[in-house]
TIVEXGU-269138 format. One line per 4 residues: number of its first residue (from 1); their letters; for each residue x, y, z of C-alpha. Coordinates in nm, 3 decimals, decimal comma. Layout:
<batis>
NUM> A> X:Y:Z | ...
</batis>
This chain:
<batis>
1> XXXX> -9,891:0,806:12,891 | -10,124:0,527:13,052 | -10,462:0,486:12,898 | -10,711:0,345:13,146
5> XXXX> -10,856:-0,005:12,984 | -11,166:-0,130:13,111 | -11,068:-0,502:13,188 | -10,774:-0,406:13,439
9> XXXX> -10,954:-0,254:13,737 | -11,286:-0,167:13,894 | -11,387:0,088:13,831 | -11,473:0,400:14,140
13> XXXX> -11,452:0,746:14,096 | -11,408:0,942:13,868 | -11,341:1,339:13,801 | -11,447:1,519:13,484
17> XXXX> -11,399:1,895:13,344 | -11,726:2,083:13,251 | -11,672:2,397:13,041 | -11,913:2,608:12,965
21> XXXX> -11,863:3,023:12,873 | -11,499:3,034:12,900 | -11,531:2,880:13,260 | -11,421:2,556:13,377
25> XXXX> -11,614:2,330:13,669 | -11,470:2,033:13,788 | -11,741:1,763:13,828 | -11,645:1,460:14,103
29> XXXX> -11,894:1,155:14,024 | -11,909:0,770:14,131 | -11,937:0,543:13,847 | -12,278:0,302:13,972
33> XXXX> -12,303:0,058:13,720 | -12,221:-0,108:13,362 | -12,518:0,066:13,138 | -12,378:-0,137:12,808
37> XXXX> -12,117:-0,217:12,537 | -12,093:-0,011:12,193 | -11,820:-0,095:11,944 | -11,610:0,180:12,054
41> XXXX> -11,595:0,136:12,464 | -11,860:0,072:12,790 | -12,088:0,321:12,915 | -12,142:0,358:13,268
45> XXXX> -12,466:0,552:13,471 | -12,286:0,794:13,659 | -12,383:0,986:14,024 | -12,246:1,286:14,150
49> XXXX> -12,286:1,492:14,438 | -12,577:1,770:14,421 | -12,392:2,011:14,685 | -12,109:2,097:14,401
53> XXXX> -12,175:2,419:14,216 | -12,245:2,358:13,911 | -12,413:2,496:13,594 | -12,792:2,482:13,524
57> XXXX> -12,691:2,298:13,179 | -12,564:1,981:13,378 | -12,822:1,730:13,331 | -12,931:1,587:13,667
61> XXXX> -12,826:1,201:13,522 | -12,549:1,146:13,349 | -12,362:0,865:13,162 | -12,015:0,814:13,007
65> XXXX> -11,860:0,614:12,721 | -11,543:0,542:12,822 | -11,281:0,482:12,484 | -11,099:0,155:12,556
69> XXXX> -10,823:0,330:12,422 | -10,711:0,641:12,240 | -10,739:0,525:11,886 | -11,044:0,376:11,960
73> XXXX> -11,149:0,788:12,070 | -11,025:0,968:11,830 | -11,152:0,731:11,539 | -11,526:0,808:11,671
77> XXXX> -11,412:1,150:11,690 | -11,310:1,171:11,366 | -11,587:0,943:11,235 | -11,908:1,065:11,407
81> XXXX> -12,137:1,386:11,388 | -12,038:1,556:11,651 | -12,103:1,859:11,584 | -12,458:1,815:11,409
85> XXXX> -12,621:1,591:11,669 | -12,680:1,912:11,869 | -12,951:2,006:11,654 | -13,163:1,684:11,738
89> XXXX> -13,431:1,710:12,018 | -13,239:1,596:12,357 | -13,532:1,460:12,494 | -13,569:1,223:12,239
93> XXXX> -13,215:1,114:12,109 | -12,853:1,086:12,354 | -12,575:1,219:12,192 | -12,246:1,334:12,386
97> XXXX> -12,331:1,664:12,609 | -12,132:1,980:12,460 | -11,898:2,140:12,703 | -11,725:1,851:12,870
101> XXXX> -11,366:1,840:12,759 | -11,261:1,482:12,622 | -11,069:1,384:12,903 | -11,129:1,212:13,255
105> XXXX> -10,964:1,062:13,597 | -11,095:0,748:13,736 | -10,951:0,657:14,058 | -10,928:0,394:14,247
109> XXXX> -10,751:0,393:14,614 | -10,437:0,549:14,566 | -10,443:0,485:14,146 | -10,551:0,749:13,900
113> XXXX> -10,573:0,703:13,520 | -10,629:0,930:13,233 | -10,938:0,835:13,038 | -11,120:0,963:12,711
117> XXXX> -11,497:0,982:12,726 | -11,801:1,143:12,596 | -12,047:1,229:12,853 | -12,414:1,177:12,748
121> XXXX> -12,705:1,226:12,958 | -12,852:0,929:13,124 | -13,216:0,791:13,039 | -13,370:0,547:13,303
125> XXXX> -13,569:0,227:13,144 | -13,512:-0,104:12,960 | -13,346:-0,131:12,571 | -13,613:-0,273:12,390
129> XXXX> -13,402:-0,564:12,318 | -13,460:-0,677:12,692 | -13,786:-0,536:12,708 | -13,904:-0,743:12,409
133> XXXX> -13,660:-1,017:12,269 | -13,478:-1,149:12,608 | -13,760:-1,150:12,857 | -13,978:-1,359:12,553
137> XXXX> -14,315:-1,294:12,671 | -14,245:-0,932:12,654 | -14,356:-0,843:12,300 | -14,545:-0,557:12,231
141> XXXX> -14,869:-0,702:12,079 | -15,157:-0,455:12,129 | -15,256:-0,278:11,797 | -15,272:0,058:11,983
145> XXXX> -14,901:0,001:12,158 | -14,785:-0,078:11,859 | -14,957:0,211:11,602 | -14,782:0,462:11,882
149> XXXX> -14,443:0,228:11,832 | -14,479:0,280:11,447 | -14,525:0,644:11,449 | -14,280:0,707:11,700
153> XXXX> -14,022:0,592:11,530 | -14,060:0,699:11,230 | -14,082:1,041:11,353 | -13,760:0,996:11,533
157> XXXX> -13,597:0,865:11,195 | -13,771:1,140:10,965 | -13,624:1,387:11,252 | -13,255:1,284:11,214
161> XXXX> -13,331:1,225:10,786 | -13,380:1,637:10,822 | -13,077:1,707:10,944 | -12,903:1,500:10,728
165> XXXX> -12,840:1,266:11,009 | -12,765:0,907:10,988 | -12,784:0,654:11,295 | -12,650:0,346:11,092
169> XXXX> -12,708:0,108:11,426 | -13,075:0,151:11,516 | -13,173:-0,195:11,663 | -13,358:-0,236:11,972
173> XXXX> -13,044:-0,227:12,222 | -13,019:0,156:12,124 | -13,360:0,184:12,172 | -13,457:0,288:12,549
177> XXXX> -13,801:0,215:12,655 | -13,819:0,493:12,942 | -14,115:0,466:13,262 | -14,291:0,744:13,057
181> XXXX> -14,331:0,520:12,779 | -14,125:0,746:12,537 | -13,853:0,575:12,315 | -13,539:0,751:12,274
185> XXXX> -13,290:0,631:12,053 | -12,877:0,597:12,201 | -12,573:0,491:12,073 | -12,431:0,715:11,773
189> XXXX> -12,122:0,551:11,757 | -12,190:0,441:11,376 | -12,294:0,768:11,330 | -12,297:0,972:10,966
193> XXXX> -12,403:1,296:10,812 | -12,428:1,321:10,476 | -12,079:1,425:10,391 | -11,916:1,173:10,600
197> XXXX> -12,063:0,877:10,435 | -11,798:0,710:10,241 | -11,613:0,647:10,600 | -11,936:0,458:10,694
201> XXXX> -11,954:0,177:10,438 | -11,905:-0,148:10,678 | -12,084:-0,025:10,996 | -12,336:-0,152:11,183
205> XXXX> -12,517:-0,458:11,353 | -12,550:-0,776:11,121 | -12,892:-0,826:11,150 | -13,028:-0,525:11,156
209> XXXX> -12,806:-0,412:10,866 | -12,947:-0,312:10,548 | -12,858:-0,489:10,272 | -12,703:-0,258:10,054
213> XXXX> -12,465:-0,249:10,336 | -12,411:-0,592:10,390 | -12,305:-0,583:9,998 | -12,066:-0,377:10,112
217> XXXX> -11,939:-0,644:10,385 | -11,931:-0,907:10,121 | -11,731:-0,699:9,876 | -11,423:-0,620:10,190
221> XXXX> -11,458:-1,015:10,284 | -11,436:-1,133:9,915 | -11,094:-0,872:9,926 | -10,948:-0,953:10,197
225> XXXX> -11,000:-1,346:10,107 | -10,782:-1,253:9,748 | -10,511:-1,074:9,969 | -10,162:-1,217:9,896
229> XXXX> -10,271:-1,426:9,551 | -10,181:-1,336:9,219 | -10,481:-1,119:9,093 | -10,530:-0,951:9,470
233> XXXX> -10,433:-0,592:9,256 | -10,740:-0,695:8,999 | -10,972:-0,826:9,250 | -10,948:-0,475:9,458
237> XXXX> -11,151:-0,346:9,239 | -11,469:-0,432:9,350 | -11,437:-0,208:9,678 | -11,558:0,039:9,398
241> XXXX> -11,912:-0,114:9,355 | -11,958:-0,029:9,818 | -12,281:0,190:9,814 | -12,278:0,480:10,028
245> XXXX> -12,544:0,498:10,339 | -12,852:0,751:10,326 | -13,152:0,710:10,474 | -13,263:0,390:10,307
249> XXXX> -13,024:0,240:10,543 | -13,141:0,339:10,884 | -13,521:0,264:10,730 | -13,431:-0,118:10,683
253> XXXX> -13,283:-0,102:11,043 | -13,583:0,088:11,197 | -13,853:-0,208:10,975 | -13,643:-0,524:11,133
257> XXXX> -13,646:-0,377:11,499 | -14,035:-0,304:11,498 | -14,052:-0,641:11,338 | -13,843:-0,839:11,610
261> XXXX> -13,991:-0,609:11,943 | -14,339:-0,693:11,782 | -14,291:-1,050:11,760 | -14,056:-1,089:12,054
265> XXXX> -13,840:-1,336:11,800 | -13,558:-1,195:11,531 | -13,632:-1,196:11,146 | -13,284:-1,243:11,082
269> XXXX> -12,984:-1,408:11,313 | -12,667:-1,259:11,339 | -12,518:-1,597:11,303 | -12,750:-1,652:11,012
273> XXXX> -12,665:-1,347:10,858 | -12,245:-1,392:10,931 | -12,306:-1,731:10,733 | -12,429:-1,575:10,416
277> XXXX> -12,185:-1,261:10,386 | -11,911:-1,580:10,448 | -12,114:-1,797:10,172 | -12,181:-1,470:9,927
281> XXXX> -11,793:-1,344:9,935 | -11,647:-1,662:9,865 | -11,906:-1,688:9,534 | -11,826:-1,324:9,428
285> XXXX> -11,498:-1,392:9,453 | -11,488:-1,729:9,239 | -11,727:-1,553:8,978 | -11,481:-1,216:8,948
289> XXXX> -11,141:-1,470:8,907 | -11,375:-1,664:8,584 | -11,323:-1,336:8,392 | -11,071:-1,055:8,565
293> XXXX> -11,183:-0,842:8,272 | -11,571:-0,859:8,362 | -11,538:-0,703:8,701 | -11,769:-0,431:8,669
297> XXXX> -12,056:-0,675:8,528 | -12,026:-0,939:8,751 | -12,069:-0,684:9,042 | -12,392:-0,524:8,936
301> XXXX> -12,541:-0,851:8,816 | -12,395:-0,997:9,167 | -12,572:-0,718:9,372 | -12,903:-0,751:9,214
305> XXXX> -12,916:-1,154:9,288 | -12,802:-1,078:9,621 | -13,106:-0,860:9,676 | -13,315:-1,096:9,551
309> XXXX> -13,199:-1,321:9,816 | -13,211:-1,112:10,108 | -13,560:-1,069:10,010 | -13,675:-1,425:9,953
313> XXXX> -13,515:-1,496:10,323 | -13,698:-1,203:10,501 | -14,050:-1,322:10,271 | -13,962:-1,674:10,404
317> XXXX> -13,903:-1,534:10,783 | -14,244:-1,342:10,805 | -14,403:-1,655:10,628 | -14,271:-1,843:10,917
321> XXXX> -14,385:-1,615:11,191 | -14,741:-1,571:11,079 | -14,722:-1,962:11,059 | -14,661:-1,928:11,465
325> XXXX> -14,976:-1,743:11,475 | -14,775:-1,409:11,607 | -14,787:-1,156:11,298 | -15,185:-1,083:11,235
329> XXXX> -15,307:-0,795:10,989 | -14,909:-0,684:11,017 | -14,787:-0,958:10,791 | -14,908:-0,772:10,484
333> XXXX> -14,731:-0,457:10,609 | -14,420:-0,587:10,683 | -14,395:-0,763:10,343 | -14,462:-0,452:10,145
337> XXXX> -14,251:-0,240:10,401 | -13,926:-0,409:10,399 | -13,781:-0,386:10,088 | -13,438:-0,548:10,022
341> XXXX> -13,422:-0,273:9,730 | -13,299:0,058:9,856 | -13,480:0,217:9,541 | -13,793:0,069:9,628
345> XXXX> -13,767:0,097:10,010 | -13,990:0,376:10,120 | -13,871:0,687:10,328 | -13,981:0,730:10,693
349> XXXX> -14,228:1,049:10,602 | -14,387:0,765:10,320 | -14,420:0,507:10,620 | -14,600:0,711:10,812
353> XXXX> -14,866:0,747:10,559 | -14,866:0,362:10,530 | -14,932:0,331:10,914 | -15,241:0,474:10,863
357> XXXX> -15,369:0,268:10,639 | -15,243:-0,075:10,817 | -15,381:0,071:11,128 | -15,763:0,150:11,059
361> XXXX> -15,927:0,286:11,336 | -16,165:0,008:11,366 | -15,848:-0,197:11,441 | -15,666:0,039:11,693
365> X> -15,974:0,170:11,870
</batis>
């Protein structure tokens, strides 16, 4: 069987099955343009003629994530929520379209390939990543902007939190800034509910990951660097000490991107971040081979100093920010909002209450 991959040939056309009720609708559309890059595969904004007959449920714009190969499809469907993100609010999250059977064509002249996809509807506007971060003098400063920001999101996040929903990647690439001025969040490739967590331990964007996760990260680095030596079989177990996601997680993720789109500048680098996981493993691992029989209390005292740490860096970032004259009345918030501690990290319903108070009305109106 060939399996279409992205870097071999334009891509043209391309033909998709709709079914919906038992009945099947071929759908013939003309890939426009390169929308982004997710971990799994590219999405692409789609067209398609208006003259086919189709069903009412097609949305009028559509995109596709197109699998750069098979494994790479079936591991996000085996992975991701599939069948739960239906019960978020369409308007405000994308999520793959039910109906549309897993498979493609894409053609090109004479050539046709077999493709896997998910189709997801398409949302015109900027990520907030370009909106904010790339284009620098694009961040969102005005107290009333960003008091609509704050609430927005954390309704979004308390929405998916309901359902038992975890994004694990929010940052502000999957964040689409729309002409309406609504938000919706994209990208649920990382994807989790609640009893799919322990196949989500490692996922996510480095600096926007929380830092229970990022433990997690150290401990597989730390492993993988004992692989082949003499105590590898001893050293393994610290994979045991990998704390599962909830919605702590997305919370931290959801803090840093309102952070960075308000600022226009990153709290954290992802090369910054790379360096410590790097730095961290390699010190876990030299304090578990001082005592193999210690294991267990090295890790817990080792997780506790590393929060410590990822706390004195993001004090030390927001310190440096307000020193750049760019953070105002939010300085306070932000230091008592992001919490390197998952047990003392509020939950999104909790922020929302804080919002009020760090947004007076004096301030706003």
């Amino acid at each position: 069987m060939t399996v279409f991959r992205l870097a071999e040939a334009p891509i043209r056309k391309l033909e998709l099955v709709f079914k919906n009720d038992g009945a099947c609708f071929d759908l013939k559309c003309v890939v426009q343009e390169v929308l982004g890059q997710g971990a799994y595969g590219q999405v692409y904004r789609l067209a398609y003629h208006r003259d086919q007959k189709l069903p009412a449920v097609i949305p009028e714009q559509l995109a596709a994530k197109i699998f750069w190969d098979m494994n790479n499809f079936f591991e996000f469907l085996s992975k991701g929520p599939r069948f739960f993100l239906k019960e978020l609010d369409p308007l405000r999250f994308s999520y793959p379209l039910e109906g549309f059977l897993n498979e493609g064509y894409l053609s090109e002249g004479k050539k046709c390939s077999r493709v896997f996809l998910v189709v997801i509807p398409f949302f015109s506007g900027k990520n907030l990543f370009d909106y904010t971060i790339k284009e620098k003098e694009g961040a969102i400063t005005d107290f009333s902007e960003q008091k609509e920001m704050l609430v927005g999101f954390c309704e979004l996040v308390r929405e998916m939190h309901q359902k038992k929903i975890f994004h694990l990647d929010i940052k502000p690439e999957n964040l689409i800034f729309g002409k309406d001025r609504h938000v919706r969040l994209v990208d649920f490739d990382f994807s989790c509910v609640e009893e799919t967590r322990r196949r989500k331990l490692y996922d996510g964007t480095y600096n926007y990951m929380a830092p229970e996760i990022l433990f997690n990260n150290i401990l597989k680095i730390a492993f993988s660097l004992s692989w082949g030596s003499v105590d590898s079989c001893k050293i393994a177990k610290i994979k045991d000490f990998a704390v599962l996601p909830n919605e702590k997680t997305d919370v931290w993720s959801m803090l840093v991107t309102l952070f960075n789109i308000f600022n226009g500048i990153e709290l954290l680098s992802f090369e910054k971040v790379k360096i410590i996981l790097e730095g961290e493993a390699e010190k876990l691992l030299d304090l578990c081979r001082r005592d193999l029989d210690k294991i267990d209390d090295n890790c817990h005292e080792f997780y506790q100093l590393f929060l410590e740490r990822m706390q004195n860096d993001v004090k030390d970032s927001i310190e440096q920010t307000t020193k750049e004259g760019k953070m105002g009345f939010l300085k306070d918030f932000f230091l008592k909002m992001i919490m390197a501690d998952p047990a003392l990290r509020l939950a999104a319903d909790d922020i929302l209450r804080e919002v009020e108070v760090a947004f007076p009305e004096a301030a706003v109106g």
